[in-house]
Every structure is written in C-alpha cells, then in structure tokens.
Backbone as numpy.savetxt, mean C-alpha at the origin, in Angstrom:
# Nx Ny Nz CAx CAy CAz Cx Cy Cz
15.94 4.51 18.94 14.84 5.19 18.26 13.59 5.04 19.12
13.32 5.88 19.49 11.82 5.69 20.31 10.88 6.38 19.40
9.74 5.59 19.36 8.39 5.58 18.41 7.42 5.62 18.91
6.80 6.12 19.89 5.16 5.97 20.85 4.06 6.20 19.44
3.67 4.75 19.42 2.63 4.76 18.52 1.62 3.90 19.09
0.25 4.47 19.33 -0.82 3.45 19.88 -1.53 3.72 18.64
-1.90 1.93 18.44 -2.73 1.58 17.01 -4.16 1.77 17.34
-4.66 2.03 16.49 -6.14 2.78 16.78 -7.01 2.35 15.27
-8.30 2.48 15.64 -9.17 1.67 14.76 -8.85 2.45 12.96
-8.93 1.40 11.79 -8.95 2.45 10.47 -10.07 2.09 10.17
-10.28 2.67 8.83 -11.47 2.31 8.14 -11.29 0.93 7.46
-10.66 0.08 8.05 -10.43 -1.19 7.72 -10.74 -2.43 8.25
-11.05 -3.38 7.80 -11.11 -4.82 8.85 -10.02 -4.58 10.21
-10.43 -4.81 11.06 -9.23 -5.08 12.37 -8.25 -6.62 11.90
-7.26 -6.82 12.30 -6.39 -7.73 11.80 -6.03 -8.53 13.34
-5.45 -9.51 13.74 -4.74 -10.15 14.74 -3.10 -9.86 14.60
-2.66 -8.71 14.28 -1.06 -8.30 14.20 -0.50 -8.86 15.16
0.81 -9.42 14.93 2.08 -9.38 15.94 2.87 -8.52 16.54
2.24 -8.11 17.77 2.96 -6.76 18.01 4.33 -6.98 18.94
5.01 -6.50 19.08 5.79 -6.52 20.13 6.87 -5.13 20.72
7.39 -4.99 22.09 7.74 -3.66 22.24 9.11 -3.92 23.26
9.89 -3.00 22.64 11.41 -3.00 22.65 11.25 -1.77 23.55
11.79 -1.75 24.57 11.80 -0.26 25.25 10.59 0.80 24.81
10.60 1.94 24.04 9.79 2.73 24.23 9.14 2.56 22.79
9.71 1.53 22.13 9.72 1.18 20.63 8.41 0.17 20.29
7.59 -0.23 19.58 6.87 -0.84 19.15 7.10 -1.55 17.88
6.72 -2.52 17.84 7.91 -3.37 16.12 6.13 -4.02 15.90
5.91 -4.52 14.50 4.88 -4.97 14.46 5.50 -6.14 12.87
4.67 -7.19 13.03 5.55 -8.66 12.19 5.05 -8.17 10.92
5.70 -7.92 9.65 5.61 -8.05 8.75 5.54 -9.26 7.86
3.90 -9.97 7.37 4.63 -11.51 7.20 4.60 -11.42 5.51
5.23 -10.63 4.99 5.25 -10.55 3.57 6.81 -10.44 3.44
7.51 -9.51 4.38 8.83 -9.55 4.62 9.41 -10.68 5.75
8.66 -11.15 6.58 8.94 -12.10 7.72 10.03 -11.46 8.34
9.47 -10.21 8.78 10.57 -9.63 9.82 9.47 -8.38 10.57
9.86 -8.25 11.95 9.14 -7.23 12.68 10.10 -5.76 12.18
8.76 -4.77 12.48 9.46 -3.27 11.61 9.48 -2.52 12.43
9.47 -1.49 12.59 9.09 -0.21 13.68 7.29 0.02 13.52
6.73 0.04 14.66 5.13 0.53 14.13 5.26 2.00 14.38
5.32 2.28 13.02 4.45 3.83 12.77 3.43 4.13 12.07
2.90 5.44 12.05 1.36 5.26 11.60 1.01 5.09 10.12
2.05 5.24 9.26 2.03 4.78 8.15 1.83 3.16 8.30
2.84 2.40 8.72 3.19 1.41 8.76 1.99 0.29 8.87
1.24 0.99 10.10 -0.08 0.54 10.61 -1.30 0.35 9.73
-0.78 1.48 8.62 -2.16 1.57 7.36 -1.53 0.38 6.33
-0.20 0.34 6.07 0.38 -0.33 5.19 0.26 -1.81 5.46
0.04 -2.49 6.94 -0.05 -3.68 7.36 -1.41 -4.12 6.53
-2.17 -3.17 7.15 -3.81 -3.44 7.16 -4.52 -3.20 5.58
-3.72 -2.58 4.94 -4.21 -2.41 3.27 -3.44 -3.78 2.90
-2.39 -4.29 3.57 -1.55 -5.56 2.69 -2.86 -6.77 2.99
-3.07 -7.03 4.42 -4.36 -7.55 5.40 -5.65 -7.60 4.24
-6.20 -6.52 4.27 -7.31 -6.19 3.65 -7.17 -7.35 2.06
-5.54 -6.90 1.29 -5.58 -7.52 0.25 -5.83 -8.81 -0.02
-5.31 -9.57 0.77 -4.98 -10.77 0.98 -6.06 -11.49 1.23
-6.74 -11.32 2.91 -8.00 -11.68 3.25 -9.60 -11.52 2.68
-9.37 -10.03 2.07 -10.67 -9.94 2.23 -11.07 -10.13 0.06
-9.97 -9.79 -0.66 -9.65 -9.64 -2.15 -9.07 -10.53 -2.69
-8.08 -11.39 -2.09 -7.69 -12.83 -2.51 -6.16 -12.57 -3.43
-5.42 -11.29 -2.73 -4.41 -11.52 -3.58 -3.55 -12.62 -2.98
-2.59 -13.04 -3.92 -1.27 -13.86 -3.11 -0.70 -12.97 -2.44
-0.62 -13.67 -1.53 0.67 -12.84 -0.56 1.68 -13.30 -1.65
2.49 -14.42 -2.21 3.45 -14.20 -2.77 3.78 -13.71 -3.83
2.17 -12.63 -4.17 3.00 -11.96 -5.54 2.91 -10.33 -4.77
2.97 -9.83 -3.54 2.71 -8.95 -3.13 4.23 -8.21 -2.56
5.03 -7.24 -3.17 5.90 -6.52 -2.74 5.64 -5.69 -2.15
6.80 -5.44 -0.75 6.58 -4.33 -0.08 7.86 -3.33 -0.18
7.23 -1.84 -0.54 8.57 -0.90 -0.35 9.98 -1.22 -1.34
9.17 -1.86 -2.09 10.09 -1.66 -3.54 10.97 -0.67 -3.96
11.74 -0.84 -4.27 12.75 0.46 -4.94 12.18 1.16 -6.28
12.48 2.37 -6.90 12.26 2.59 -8.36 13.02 4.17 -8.40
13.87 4.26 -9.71 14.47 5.46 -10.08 13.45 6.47 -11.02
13.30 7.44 -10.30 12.64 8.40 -11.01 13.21 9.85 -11.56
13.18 10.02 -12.29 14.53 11.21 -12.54 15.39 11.51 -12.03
16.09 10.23 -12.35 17.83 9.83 -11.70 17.66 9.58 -10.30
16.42 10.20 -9.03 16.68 10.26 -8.14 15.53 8.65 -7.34
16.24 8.38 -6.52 15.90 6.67 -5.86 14.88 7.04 -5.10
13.51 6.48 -5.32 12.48 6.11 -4.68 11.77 5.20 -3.93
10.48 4.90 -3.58 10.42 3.72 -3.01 8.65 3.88 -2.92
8.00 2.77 -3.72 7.25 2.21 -3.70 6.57 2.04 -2.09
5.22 1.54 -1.90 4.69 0.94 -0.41 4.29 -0.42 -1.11
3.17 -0.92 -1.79 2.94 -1.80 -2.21 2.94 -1.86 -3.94
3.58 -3.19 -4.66 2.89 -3.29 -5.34 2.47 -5.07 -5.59
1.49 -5.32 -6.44 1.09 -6.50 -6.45 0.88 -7.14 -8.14
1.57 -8.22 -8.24 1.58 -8.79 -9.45 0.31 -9.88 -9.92
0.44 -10.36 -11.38 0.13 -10.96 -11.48 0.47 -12.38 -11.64
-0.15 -13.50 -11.73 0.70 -14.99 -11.91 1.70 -14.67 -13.16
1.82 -14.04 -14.47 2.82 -14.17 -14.49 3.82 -13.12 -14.86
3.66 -12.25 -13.16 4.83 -11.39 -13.16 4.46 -10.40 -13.50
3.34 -9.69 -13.84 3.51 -8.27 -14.63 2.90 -7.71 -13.53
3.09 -6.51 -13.10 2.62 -5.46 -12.37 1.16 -5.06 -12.34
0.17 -5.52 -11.22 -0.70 -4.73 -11.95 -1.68 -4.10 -10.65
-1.44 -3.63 -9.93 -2.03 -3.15 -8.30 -0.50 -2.26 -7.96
-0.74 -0.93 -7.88 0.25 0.11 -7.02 -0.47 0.58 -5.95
-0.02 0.95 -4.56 -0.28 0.83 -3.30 -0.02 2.07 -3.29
-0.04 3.47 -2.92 0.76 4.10 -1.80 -0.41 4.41 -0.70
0.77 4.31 0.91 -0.03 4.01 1.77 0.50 5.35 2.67
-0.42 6.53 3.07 0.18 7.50 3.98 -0.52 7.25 5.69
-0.06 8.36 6.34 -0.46 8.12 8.05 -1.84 8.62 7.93
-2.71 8.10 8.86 -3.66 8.84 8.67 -3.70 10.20 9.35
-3.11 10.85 9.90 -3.00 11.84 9.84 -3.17 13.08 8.42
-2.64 12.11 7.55 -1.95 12.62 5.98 -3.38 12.77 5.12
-3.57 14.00 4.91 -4.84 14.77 4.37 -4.53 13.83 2.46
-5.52 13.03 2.12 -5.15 12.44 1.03 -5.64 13.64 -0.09
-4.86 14.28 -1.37 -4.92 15.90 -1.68 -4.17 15.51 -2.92
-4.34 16.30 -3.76 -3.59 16.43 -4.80 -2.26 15.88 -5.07
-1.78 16.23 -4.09 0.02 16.12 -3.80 0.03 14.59 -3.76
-0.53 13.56 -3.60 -0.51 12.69 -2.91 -1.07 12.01 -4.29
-1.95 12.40 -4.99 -2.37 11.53 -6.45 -1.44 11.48 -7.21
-0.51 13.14 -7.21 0.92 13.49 -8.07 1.65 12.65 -8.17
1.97 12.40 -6.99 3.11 11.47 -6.00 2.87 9.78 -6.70
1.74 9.33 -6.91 1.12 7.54 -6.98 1.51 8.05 -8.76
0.96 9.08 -9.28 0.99 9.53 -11.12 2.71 9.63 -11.48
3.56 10.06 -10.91 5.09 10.13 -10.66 5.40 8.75 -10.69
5.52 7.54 -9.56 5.80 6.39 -9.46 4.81 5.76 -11.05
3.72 6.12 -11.16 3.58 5.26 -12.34 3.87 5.32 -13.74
4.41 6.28 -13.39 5.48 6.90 -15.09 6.50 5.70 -15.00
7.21 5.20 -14.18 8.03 4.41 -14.47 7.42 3.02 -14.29
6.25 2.77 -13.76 5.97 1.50 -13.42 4.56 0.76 -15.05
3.89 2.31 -14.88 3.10 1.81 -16.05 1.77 0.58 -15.48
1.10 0.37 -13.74 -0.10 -0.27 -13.72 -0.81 0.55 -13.80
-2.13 -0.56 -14.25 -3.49 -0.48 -14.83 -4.63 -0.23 -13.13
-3.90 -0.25 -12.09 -5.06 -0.16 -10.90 -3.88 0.55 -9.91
-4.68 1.49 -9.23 -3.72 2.67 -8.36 -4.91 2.76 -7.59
-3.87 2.36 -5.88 -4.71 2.87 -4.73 -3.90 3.75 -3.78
-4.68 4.55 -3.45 -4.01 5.83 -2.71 -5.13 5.57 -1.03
-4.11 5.39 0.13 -5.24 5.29 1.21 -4.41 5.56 2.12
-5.09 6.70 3.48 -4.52 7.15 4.57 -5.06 6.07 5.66
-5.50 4.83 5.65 -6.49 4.10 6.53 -7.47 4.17 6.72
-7.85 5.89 6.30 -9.20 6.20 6.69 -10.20 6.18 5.58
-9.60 6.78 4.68 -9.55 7.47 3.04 -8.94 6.49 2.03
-9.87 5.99 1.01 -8.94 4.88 -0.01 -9.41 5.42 -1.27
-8.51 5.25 -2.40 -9.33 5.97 -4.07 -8.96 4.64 -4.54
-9.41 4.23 -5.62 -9.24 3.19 -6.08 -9.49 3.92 -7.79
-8.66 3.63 -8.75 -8.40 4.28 -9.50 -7.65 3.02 -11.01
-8.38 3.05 -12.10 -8.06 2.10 -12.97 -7.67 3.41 -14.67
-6.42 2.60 -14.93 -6.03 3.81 -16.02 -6.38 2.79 -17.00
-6.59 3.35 -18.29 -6.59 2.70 -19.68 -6.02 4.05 -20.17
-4.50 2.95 -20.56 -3.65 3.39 -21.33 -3.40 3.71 -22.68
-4.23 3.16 -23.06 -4.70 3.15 -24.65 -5.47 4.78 -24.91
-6.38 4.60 -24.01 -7.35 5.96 -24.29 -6.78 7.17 -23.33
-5.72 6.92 -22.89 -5.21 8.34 -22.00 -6.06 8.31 -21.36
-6.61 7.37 -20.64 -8.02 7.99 -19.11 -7.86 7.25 -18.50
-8.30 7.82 -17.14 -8.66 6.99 -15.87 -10.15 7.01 -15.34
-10.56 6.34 -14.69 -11.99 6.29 -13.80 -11.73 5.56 -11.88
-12.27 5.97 -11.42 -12.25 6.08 -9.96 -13.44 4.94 -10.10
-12.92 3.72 -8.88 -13.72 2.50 -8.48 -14.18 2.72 -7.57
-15.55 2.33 -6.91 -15.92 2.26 -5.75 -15.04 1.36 -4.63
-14.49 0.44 -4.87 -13.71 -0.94 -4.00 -12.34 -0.90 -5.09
-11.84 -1.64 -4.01 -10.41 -2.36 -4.45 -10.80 -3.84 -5.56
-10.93 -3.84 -6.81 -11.29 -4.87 -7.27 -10.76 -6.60 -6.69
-11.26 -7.46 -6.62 -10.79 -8.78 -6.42 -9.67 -8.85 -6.94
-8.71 -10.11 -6.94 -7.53 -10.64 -7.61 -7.47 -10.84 -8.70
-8.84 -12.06 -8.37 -9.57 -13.16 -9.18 -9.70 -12.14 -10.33
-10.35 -11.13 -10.52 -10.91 -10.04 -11.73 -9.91 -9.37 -12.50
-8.58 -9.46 -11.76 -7.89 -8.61 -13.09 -7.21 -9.60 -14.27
C-alpha cells in the first residue's frame, strides 16, 4: 500500500507524533490503540483531535475509543472517536474527516445517523481545520452549537 502523505499544520495544537516510514508508506503511533497505523489525512486530524482531548481538555485517555464499531440499519459502521464517562456511559462522539473534506450537511447527517444508535449528549464534527461542537438535550428535542470542545472535568 503506498500512502504519500506529508503532515501539514491544522487548526490544532502541533503534537510530538511518532512517525515512522515503511517504503513509500508512512505509519504514525497510535497510543490509545498502542499500535502504529497508516498516516492518512484523516488519520492525521483524528491523532490531533484525540491530542487536543487529552492535553489540552483533560479527557482520560482510558476512557477514549477509537473507530468503534456500531450497526445502523442492519448495515456495520464505524465510529472515529468516542469518549466516556468514569462510569461508562457515552458522552463525547468524534467524527473526524480529511481536511480536504468540505465539513456540509452530509457530514452533520452522517455524526445525527451514528447518534440514533448511540444517543450522546456532545457531538464534534472536525476536518482539522473546521470543528462544530454541538450539545443535544434530549428531553427538549434541541441542540445548540458551543464555541469550544467543553472540558472533561464539566460534563
């Protein structure tokens, strides 16, 4: 598989990643999975939103899943992040596109789809460049758009 991906600045903190390169391939350390992946430009946003969480918001890394599975009308999906609470309940959904990836309607559909079956209270949608930060109350059928990714500590 050859992957030519040069990592380039996001709208994010810069991180100290583990990079390393296999022939024409680039792998970058995943330490939530503790395994190096392929770097692609998704991948690159998905490091640095996990980064961002951790460092700069104070989640646990060990309540932080990556690329989760979930069945959505019969057909198998897959999550980018989601992040729990101490005890266990869901409450931070991730999806993370390339930045290339115009963040658009299709793409809110897509995070509103996965949360039919998942049901959290905080949804972030971010191309690296572009982040929505988005809190539903379920009770009142509404949502409101956050300026930031709330703290850990706060939910």
């Amino acid at each position: 598989m050859n992957v030519q991906f040069q990592p380039y600045p996001l709208n994010l903190p810069a991180y100290p990643f583990k990079l390393r390169q296999a022939d024409d391939t680039t792998f970058i350390f995943d330490e939530i999975r503790k395994k190096f992946l392929v770097l692609t430009p998704e991948e690159w946003v998905r490091q640095h939103i996990v980064q961002y969480m951790i460092q700069e918001r104070g989640y646990p890394k060990s309540l932080i899943k990556l690329e989760g599975g979930l069945k959505l009308n019969s057909m198998q999906k897959r999550t980018d992040i989601v992040a729990f609470n101490s005890r266990g309940q869901k409450v931070l959904l991730v999806e993370c596109k390339a930045p290339s990836v115009k963040i658009n309607q299709k793409v809110f559909d897509q995070i509103a789809r996965y949360n039919i079956v998942h049901k959290i209270p905080l949804l972030t949608v971010t191309n690296g460049l572009e982040h929505y930060y988005c809190q539903i109350d379920f009770e009142a059928k509404a949502y409101h758009f956050l300026e930031s990714l709330p703290f850990y500590s706060s939910l």
